[in-house]
Backbone as CSV, one residue per row, in Angstrom:
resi,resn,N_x,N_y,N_z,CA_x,CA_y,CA_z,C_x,C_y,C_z
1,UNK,0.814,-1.198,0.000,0.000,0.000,0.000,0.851,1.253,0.000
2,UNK,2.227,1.178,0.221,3.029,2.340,0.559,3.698,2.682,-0.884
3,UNK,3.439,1.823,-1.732,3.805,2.590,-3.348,2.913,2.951,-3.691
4,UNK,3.907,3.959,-4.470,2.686,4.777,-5.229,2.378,4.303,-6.437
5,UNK,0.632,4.265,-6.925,0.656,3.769,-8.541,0.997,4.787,-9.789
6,UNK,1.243,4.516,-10.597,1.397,5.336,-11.510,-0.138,5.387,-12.578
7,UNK,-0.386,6.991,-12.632,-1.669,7.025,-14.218,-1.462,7.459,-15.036
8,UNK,-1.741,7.655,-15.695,-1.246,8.356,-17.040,-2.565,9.590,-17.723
9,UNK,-2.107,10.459,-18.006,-3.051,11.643,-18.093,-2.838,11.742,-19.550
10,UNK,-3.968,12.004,-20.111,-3.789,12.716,-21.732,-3.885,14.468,-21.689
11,UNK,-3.416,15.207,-22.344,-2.955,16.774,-21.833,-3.788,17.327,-23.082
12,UNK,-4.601,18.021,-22.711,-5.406,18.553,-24.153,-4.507,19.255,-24.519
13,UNK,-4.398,19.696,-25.834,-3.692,21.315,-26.345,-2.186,20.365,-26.557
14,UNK,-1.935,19.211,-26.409,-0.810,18.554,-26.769,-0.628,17.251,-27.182
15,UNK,-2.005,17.550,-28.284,-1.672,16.350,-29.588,-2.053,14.967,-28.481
16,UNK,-1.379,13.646,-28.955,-1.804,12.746,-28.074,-0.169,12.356,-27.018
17,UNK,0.096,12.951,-26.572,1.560,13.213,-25.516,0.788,12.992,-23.950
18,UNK,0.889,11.625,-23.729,0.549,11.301,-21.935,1.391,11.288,-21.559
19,UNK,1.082,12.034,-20.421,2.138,11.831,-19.259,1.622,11.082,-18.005
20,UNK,2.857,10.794,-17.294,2.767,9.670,-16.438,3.010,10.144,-15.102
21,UNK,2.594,9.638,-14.489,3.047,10.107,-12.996,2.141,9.452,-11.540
22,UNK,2.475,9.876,-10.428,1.397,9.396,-9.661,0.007,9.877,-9.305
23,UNK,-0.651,9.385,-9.478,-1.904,10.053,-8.603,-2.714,10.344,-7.311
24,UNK,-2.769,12.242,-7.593,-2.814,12.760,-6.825,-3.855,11.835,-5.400
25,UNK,-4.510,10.938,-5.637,-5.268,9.953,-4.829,-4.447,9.513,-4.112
26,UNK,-3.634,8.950,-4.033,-2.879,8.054,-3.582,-2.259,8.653,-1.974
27,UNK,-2.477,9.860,-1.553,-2.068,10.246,-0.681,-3.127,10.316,0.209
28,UNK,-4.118,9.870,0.065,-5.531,10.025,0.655,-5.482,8.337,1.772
29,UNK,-5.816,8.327,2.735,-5.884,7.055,3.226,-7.426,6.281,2.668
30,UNK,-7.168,4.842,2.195,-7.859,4.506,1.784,-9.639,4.690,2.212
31,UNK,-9.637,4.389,3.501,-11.168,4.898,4.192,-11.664,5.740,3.881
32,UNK,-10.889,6.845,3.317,-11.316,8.457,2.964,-11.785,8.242,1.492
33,UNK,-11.197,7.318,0.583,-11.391,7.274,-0.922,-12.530,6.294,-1.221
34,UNK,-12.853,5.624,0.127,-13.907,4.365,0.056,-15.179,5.619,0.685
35,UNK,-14.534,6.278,1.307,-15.893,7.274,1.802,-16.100,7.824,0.231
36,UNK,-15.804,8.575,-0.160,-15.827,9.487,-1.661,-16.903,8.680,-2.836
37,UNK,-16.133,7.055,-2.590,-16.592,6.361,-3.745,-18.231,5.861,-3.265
38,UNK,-18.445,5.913,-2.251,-19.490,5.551,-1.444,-20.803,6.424,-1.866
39,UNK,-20.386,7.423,-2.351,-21.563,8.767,-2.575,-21.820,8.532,-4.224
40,UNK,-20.930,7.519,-4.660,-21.359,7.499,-6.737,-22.315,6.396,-7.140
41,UNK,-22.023,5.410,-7.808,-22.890,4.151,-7.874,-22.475,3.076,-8.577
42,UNK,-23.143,1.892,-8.232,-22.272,0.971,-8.284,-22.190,0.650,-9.892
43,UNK,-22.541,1.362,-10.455,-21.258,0.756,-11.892,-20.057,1.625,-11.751
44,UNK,-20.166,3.371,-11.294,-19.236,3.861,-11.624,-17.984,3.590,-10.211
45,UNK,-18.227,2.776,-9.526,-17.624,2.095,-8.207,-16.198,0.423,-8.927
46,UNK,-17.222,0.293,-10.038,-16.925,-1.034,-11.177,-15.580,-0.732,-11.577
47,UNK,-15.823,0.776,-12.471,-15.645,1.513,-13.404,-13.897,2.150,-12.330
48,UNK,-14.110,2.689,-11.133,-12.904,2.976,-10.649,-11.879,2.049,-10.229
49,UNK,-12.521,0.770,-10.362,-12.070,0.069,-9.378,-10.005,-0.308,-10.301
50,UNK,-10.557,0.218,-11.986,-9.681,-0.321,-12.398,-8.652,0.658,-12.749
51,UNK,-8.599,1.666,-12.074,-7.415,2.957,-12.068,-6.752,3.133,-11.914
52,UNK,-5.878,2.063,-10.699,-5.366,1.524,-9.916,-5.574,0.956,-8.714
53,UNK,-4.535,0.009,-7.798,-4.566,-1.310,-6.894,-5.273,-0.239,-5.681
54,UNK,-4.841,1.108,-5.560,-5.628,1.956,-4.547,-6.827,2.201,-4.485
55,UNK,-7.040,2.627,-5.668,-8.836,2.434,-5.736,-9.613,1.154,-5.917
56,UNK,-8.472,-0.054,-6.720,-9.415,-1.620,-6.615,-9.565,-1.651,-4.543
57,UNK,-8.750,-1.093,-3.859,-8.338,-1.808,-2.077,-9.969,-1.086,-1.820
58,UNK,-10.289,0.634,-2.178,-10.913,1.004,-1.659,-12.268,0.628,-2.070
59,UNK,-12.697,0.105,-3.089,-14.015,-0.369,-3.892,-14.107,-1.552,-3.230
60,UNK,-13.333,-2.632,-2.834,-13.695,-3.316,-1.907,-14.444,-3.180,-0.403
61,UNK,-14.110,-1.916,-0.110,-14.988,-1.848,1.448,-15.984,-2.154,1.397
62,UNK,-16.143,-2.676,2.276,-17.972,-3.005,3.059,-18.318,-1.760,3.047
63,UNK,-17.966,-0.488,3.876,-18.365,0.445,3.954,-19.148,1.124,2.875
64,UNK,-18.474,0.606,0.879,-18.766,1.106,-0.139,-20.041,0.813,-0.235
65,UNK,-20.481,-1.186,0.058,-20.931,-1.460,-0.676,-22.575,-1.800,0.197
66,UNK,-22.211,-1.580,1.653,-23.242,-0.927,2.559,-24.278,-0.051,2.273
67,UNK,-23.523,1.126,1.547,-24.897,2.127,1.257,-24.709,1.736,-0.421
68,UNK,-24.557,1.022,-1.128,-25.045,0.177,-2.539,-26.340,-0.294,-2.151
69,UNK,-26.008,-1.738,-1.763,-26.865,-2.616,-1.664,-27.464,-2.891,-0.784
70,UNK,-28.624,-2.937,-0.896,-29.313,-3.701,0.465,-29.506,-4.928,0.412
71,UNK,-28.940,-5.926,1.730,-29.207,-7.501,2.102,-30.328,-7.373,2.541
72,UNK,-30.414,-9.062,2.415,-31.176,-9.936,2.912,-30.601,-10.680,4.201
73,UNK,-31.672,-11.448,4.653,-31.270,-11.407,6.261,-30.152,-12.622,6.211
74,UNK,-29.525,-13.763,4.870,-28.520,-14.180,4.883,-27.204,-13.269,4.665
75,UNK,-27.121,-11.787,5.137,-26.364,-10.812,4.352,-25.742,-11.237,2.934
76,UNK,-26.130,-11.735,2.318,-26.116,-11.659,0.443,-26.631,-10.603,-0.189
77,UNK,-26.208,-9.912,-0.691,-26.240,-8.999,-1.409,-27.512,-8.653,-2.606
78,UNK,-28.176,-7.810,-2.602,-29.108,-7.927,-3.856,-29.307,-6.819,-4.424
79,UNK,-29.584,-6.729,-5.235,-29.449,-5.261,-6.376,-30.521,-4.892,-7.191
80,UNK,-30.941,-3.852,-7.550,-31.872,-3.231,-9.026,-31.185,-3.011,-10.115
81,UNK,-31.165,-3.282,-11.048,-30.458,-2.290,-12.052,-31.678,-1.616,-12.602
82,UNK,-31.558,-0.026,-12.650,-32.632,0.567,-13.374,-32.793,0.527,-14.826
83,UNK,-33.897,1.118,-15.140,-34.251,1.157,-16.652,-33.070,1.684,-17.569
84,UNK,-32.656,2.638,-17.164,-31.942,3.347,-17.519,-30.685,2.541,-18.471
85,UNK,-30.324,1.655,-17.409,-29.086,1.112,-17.493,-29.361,-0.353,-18.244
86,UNK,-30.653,-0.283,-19.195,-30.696,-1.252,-20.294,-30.767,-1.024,-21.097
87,UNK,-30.473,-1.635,-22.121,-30.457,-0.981,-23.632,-32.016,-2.256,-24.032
88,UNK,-33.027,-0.340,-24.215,-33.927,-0.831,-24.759,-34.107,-0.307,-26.182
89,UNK,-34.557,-1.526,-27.216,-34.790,-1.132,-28.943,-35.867,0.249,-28.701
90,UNK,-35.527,1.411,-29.626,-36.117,2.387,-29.718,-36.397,3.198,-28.009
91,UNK,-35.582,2.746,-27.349,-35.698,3.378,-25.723,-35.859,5.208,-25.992
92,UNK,-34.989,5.513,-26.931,-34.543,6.885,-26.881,-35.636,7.593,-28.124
93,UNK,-36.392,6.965,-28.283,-37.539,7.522,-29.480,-38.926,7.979,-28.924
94,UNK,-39.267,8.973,-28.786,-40.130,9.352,-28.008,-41.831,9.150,-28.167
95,UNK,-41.831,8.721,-29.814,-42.986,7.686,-30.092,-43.157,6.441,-29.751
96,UNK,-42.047,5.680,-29.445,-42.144,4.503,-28.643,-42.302,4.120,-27.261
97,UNK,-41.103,4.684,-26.917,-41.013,4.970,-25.311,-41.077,6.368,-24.672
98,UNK,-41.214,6.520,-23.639,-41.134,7.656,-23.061,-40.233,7.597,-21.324
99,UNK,-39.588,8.463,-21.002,-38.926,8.464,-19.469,-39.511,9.069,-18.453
100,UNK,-40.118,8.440,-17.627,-41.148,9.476,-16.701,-40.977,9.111,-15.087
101,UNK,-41.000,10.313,-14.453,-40.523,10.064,-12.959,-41.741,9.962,-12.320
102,UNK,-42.296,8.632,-11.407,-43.012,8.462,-10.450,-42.907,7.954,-8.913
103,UNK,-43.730,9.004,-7.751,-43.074,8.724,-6.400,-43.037,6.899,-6.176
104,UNK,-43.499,6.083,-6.894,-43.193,4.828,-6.042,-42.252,4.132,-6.688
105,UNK,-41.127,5.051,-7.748,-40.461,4.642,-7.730,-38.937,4.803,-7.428
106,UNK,-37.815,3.861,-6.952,-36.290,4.354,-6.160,-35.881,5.030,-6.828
107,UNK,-35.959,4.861,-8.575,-35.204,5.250,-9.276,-35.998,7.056,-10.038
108,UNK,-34.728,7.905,-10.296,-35.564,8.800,-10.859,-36.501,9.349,-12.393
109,UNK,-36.088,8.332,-12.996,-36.582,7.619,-14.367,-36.961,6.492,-14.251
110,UNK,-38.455,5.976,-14.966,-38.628,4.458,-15.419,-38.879,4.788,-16.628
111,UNK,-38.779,3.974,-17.443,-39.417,3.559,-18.812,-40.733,3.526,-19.095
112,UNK,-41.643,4.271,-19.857,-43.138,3.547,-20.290,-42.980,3.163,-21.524
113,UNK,-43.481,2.365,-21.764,-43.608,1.444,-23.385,-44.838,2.618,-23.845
114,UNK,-44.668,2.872,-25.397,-46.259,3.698,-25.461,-46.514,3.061,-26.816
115,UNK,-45.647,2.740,-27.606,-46.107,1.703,-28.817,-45.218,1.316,-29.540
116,UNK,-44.507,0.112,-29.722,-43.640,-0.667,-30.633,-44.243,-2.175,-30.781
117,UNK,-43.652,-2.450,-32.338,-44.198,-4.269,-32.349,-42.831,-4.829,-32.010
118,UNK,-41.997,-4.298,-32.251,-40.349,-5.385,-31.848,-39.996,-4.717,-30.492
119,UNK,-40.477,-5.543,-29.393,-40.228,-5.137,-27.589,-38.658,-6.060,-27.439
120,UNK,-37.687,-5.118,-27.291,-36.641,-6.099,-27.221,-35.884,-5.086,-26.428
121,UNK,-35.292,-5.939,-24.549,-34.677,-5.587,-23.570,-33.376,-6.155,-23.628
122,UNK,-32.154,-5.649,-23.311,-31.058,-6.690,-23.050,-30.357,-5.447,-22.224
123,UNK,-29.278,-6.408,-21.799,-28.710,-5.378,-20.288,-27.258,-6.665,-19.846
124,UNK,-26.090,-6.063,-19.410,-25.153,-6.543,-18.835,-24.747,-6.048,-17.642
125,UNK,-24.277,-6.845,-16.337,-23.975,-6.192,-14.863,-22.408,-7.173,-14.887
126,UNK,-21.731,-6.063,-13.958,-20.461,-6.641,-13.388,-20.912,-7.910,-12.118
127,UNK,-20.475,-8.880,-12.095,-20.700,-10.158,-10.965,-19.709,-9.158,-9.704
128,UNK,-19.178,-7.897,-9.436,-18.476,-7.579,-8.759,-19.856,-7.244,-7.660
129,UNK,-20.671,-6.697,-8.487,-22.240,-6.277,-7.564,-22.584,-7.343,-6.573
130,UNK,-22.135,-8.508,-7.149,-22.939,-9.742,-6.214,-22.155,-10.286,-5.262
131,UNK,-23.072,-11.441,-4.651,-21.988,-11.723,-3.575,-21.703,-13.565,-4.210
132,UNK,-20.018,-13.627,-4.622,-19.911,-14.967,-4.873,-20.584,-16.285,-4.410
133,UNK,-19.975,-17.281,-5.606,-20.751,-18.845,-4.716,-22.479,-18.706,-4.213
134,UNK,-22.942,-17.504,-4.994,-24.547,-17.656,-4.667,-24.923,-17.672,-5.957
135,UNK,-26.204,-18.589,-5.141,-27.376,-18.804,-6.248,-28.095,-18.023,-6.576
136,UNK,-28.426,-16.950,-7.932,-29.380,-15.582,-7.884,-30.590,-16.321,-8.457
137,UNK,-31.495,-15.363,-8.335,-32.699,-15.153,-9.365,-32.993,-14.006,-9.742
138,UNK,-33.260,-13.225,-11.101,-33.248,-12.228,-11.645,-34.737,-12.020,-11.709
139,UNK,-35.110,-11.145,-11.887,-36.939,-10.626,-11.849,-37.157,-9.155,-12.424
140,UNK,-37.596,-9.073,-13.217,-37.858,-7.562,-14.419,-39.225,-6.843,-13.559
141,UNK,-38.911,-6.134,-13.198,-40.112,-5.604,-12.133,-40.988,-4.665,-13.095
142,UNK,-42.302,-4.435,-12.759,-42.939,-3.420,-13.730,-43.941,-3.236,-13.185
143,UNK,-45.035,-2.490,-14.018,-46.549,-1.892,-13.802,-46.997,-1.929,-15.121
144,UNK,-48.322,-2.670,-15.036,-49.033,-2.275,-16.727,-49.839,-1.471,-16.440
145,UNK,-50.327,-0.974,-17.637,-51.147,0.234,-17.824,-52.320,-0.216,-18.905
146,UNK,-53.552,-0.223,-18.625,-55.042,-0.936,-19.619,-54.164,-2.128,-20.082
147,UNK,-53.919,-2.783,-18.975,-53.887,-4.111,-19.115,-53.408,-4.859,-20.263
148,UNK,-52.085,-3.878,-20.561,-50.807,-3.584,-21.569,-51.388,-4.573,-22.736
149,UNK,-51.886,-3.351,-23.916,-52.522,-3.637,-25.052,-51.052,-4.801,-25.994
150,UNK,-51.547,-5.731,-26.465,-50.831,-6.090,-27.553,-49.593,-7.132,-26.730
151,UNK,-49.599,-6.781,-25.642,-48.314,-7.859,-24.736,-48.650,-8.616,-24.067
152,UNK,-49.926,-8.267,-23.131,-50.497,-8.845,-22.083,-51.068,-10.590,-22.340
153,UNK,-51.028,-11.159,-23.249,-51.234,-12.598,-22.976,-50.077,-12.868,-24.272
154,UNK,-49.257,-12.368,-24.380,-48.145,-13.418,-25.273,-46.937,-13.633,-24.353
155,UNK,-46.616,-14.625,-24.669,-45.352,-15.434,-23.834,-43.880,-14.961,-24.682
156,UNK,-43.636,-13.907,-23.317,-42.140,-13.417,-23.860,-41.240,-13.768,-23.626
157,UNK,-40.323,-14.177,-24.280,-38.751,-15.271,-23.953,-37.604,-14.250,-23.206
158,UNK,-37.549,-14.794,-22.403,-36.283,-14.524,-21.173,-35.319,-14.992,-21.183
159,UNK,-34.297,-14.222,-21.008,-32.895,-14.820,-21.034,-32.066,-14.404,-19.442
160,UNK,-31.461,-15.247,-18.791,-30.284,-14.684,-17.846,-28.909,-15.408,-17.326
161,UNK,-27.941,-15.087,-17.548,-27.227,-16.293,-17.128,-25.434,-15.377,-17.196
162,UNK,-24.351,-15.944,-16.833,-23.333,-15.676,-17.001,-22.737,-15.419,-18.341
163,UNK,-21.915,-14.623,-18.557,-21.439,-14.578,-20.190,-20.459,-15.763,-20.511
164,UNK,-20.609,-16.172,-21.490,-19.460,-17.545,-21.748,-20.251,-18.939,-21.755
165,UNK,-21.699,-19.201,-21.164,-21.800,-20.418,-20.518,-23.204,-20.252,-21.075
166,UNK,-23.780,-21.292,-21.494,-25.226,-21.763,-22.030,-26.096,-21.050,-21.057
167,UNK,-27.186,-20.531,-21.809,-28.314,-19.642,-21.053,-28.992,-20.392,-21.269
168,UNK,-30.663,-20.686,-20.500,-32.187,-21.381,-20.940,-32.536,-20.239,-21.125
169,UNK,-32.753,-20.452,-22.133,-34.388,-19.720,-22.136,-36.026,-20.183,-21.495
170,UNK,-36.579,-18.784,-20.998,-38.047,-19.273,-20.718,-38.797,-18.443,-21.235
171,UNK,-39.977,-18.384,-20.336,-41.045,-17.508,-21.112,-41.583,-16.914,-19.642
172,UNK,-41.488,-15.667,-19.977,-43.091,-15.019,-19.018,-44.770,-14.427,-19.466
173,UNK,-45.818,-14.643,-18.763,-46.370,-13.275,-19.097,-46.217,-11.786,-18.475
174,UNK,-46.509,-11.037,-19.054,-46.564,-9.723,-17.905,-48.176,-8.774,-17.440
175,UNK,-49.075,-9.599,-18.300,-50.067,-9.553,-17.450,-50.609,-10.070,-16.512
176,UNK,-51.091,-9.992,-15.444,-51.439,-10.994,-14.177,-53.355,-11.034,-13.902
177,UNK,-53.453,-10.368,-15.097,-55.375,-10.428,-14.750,-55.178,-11.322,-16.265
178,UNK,-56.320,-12.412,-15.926,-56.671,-14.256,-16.676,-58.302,-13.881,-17.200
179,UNK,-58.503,-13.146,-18.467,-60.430,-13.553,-18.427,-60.510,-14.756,-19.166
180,UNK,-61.769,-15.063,-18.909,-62.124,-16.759,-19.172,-60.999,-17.213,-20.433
181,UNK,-61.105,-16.495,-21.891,-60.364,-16.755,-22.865,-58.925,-17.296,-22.686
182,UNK,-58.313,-15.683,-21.569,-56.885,-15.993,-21.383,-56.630,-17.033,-20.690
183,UNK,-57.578,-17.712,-19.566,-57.185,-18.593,-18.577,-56.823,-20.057,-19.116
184,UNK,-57.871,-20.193,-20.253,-57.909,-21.205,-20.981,-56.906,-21.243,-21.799
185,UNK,-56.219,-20.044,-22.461,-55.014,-19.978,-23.147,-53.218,-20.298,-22.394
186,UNK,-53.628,-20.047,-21.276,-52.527,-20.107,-19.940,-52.816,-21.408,-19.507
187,UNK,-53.915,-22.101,-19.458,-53.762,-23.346,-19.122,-53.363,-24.240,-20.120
188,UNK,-53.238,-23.926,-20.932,-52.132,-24.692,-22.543,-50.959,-24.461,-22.064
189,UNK,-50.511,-23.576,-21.612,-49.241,-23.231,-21.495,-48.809,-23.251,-19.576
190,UNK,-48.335,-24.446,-19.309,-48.259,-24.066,-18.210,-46.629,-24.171,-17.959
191,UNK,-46.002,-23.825,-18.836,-44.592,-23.555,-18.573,-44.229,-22.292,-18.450
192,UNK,-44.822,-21.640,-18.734,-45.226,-19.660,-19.429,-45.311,-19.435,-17.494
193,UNK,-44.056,-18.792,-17.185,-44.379,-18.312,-15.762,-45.231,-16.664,-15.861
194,UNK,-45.800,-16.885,-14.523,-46.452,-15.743,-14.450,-45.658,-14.785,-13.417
195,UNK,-47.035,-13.393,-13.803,-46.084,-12.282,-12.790,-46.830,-12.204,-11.626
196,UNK,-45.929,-11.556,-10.325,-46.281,-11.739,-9.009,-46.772,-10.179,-8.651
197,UNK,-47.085,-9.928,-7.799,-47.150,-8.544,-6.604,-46.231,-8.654,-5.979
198,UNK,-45.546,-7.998,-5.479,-44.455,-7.057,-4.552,-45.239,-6.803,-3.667
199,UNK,-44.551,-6.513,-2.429,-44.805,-5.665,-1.459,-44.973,-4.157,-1.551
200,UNK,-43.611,-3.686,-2.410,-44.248,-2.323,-2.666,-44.689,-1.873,-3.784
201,UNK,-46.113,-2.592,-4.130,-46.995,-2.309,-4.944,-46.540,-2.578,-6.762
202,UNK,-45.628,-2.939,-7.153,-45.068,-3.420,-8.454,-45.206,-4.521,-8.459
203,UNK,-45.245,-5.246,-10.007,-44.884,-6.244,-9.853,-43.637,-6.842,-10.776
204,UNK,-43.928,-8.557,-10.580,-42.168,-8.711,-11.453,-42.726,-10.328,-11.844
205,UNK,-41.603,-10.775,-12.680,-41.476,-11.951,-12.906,-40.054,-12.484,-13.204
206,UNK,-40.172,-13.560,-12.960,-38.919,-14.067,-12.996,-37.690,-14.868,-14.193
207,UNK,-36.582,-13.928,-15.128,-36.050,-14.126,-15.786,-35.259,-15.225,-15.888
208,UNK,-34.852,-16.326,-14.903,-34.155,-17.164,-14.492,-33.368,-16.949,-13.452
209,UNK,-32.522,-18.040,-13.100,-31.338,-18.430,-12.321,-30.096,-18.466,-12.716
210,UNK,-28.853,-18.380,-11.959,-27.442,-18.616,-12.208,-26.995,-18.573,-10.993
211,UNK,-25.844,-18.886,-11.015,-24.549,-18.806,-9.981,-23.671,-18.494,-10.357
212,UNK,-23.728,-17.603,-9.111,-22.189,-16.226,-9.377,-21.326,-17.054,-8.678
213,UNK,-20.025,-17.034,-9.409,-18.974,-17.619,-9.162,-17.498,-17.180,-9.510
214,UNK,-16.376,-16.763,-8.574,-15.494,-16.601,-9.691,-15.229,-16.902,-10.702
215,UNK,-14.381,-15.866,-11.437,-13.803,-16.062,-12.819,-14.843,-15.715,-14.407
216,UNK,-15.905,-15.887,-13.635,-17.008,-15.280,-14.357,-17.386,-13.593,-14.346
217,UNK,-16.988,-12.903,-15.377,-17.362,-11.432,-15.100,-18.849,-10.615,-15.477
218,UNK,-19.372,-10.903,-15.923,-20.558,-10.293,-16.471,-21.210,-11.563,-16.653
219,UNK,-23.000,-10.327,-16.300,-24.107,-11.381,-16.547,-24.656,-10.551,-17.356
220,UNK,-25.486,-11.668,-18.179,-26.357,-10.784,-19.517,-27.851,-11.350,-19.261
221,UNK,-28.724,-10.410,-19.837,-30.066,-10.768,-20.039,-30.722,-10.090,-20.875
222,UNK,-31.921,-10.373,-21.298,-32.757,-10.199,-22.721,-34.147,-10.422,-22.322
223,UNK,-34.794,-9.367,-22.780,-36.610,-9.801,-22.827,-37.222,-9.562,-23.970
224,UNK,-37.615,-10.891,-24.681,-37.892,-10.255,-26.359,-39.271,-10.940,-26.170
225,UNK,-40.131,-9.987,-27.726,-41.104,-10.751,-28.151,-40.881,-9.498,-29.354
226,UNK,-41.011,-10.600,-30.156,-40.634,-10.252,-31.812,-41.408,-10.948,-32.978
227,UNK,-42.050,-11.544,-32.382,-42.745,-12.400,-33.492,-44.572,-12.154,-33.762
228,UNK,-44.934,-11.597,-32.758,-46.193,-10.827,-33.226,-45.739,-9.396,-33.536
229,UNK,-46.966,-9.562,-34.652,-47.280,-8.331,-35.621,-47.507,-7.096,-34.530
230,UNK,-48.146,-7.530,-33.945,-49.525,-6.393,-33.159,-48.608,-5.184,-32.451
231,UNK,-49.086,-3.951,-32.500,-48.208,-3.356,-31.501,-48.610,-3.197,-30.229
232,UNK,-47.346,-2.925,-29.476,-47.548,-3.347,-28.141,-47.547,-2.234,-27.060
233,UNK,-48.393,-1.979,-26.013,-47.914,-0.994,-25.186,-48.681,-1.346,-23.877
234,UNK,-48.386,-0.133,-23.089,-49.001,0.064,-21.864,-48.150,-0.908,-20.255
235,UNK,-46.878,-0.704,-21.059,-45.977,-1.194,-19.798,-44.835,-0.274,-19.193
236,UNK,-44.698,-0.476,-17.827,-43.735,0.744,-16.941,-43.044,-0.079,-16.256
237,UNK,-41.122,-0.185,-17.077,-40.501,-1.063,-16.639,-39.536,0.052,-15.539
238,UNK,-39.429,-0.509,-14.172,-38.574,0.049,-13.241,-37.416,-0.658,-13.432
239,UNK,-36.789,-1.467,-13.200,-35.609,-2.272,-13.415,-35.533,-3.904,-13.301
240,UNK,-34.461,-4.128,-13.342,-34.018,-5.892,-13.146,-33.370,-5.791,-11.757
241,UNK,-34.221,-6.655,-10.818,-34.171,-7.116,-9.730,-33.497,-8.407,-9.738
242,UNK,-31.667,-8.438,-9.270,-31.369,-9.689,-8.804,-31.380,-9.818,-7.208
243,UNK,-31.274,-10.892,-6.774,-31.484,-11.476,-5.227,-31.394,-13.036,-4.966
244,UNK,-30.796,-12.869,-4.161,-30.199,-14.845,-3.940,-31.690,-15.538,-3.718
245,UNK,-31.251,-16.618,-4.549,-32.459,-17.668,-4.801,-33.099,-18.112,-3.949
246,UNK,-34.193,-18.332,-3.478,-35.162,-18.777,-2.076,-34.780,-20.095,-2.457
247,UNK,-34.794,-21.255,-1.596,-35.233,-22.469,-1.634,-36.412,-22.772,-2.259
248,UNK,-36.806,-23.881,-3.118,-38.035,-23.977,-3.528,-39.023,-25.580,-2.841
């Protein structure tokens, strides 16, 4: 800890000429730089960690990752990733989607769907967020709106799993109200998981399972439905909810 690392700076106004030297961080005791990093968020916590061995020591604190995440009562670690931080098809088109802030939700943007026929989610997280050697389950949390025209009884394929290593695919719905028609259509399909209620008033369903494990760096996931015509709307996605797997 008593060397100093070296960074390298690019110098505007001088062409591409880096210079090298130590950084000015490094004189800071680590607690103080784990306090600092404590106030940003956990990708850009990811993102420092690789600046140097001083800032990987301080991104390790508990202290950091205390006001991150909130446990569960096995202290395992569990996380949101917001809307924000997925790359949704046409996310940034304001005839499709729209970004709108509501009090029940953590985040200060969610997503509303307002009309597309190709609904296609995908999103990558650092495994640094999680807590190793656990079993997760991932869950796409949301709210429909008129009983989300055009989505609400088709079975959308889910993806979640480590990068490198065979994913399953499944299926969800994301409507949770069944009239006689749909019930009968859901009882054909009883592999098609359904969506739940939350406690605080959202709901979610569940994208799959994995295990975080070293050596594995990133997890990926996907929520498509691409194969009906119809267009689709009336959904308010808050984020992807991971959390260590309940016993079943």
């Amino acid at each position: 800890m008593g060397q100093k690392n070296s960074v390298e700076y690019r110098c505007e106004g001088r062409g591409d000429n880096i210079v090298s030297g130590p950084s000015p961080f490094d004189d800071l005791p680590v607690e103080c730089i784990s306090n600092i990093i404590s106030f940003t968020s956990p990708r850009d916590a990811c993102v420092v960690a690789t600046v140097s061995k001083t800032f990987g020591y301080a991104v390790q604190s508990d202290s950091v990752w205390e006001k991150f995440l909130p446990q569960g009562a096995s202290g395992k670690k569990c996380i949101m990733v917001s809307a924000k931080e997925l790359a949704i098809t046409w996310g940034n088109s304001p005839q499709h989607w729209q970004w709108i802030s509501i009090p029940e939700s953590r985040f200060e943007k969610v997503a509303e769907l307002l009309s597309v026929w190709w609904f296609e989610i995908r999103g990558k997280m650092n495994t640094r967020l999680l807590s190793l050697g656990t079993h997760y389950s991932a869950y796409i949390v949301f709210k429909t709106v008129n009983k989300c025209s055009g989505l609400a009884d088709l079975p959308v394929e889910v993806r979640v799993g480590l990068v490198g290593q065979e994913i399953p695919k499944l299926l969800i719905f994301f409507d949770g109200y069944m009239d006689k028609d749909a019930r009968k259509v859901r009882g054909e399909m009883r592999d098609v998981m359904k969506p739940k209620k939350r406690e605080d008033g959202w709901m979610e369903a569940e994208l799959g399972e994995f295990f975080s494990e070293e050596g594995c760096d990133q997890i990926e996931l996907s929520v498509l439905e691409i194969k009906s015509p119809y267009w689709k709307c009336g959904l308010v996605i808050q984020g992807i909810e991971f959390r260590p797997t309940k016993s079943r």
